[in-house]
VMD Tcl script that draws the C-alpha trace (Angstrom):
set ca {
  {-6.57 20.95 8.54}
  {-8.90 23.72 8.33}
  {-12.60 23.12 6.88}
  {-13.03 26.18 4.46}
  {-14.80 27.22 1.21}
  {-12.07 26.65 -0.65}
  {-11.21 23.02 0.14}
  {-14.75 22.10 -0.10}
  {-14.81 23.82 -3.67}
  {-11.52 21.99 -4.27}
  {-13.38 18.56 -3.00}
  {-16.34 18.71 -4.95}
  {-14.27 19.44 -7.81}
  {-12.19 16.90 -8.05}
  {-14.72 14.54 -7.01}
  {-16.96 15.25 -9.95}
  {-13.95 15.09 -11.98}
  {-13.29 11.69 -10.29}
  {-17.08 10.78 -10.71}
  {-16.90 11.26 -14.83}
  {-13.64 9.41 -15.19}
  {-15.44 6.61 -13.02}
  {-18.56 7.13 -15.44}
  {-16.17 6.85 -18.76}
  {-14.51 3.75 -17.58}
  {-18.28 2.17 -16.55}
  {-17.12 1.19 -13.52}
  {-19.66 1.98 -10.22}
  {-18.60 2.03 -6.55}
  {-18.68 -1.65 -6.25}
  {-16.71 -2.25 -8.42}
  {-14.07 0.28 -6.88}
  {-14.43 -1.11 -3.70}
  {-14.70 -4.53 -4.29}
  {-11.07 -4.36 -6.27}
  {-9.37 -2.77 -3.19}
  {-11.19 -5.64 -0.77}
  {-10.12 -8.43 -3.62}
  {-6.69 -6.94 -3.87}
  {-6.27 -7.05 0.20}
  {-7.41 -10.54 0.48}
  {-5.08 -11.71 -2.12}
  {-2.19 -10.43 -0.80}
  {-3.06 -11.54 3.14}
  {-3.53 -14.71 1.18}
  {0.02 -14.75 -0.32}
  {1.23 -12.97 2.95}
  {-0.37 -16.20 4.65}
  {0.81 -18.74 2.39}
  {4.23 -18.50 0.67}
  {4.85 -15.20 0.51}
  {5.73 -15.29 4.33}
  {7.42 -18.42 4.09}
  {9.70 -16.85 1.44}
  {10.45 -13.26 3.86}
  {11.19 -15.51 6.60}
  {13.46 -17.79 4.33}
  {15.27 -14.51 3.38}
  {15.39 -13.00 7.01}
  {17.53 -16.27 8.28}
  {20.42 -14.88 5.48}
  {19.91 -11.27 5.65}
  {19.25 -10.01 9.43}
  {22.78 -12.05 10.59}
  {24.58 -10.44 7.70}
  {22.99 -7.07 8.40}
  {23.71 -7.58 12.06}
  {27.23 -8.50 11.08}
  {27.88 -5.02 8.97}
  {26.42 -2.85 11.35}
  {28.87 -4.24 14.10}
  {31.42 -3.55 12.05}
  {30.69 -0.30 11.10}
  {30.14 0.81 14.50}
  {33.63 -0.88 15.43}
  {35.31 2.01 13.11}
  {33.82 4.40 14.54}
}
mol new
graphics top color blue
foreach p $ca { graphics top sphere $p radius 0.5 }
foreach p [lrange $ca 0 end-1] q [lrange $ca 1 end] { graphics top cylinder $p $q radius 0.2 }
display resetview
């Protein structure tokens, strides 16, 4: 990636057009941020909690049978 005029143009561009949409909607930087830390933490939460439960629930039923398939498709080869 090359640093020129024209990506810096294109940067400050979009980020003032980026900066009024922000403005319209009355949200600031916090508020940006802090939704993309709360989002994280709520899915390590649910990763944590059930959510893993349930993949590892599913992976008992589906890496046999995908192990099974594959074996057999290799087998008609």
């Amino acid at each position: 990636m090359r640093l020129d005029a024209g990506l810096i143009i294109k940067l400050a561009v979009w980020s003032f057009l980026v900066g009024l949409l922000l403005y319209w909607l009355e949200w600031s930087p916090g508020d940006v941020y802090g939704w993309i830390a709360n989002t994280f933490a709520r899915l390590w939460n649910w990763l944590v909690g059930t959510g893993l439960q349930y993949v590892l629930l599913g992976a008992t039923i589906v890496v046999p049978v995908y192990l099974i398939m594959h074996l057999k498709s290799r087998r008609r080869q």
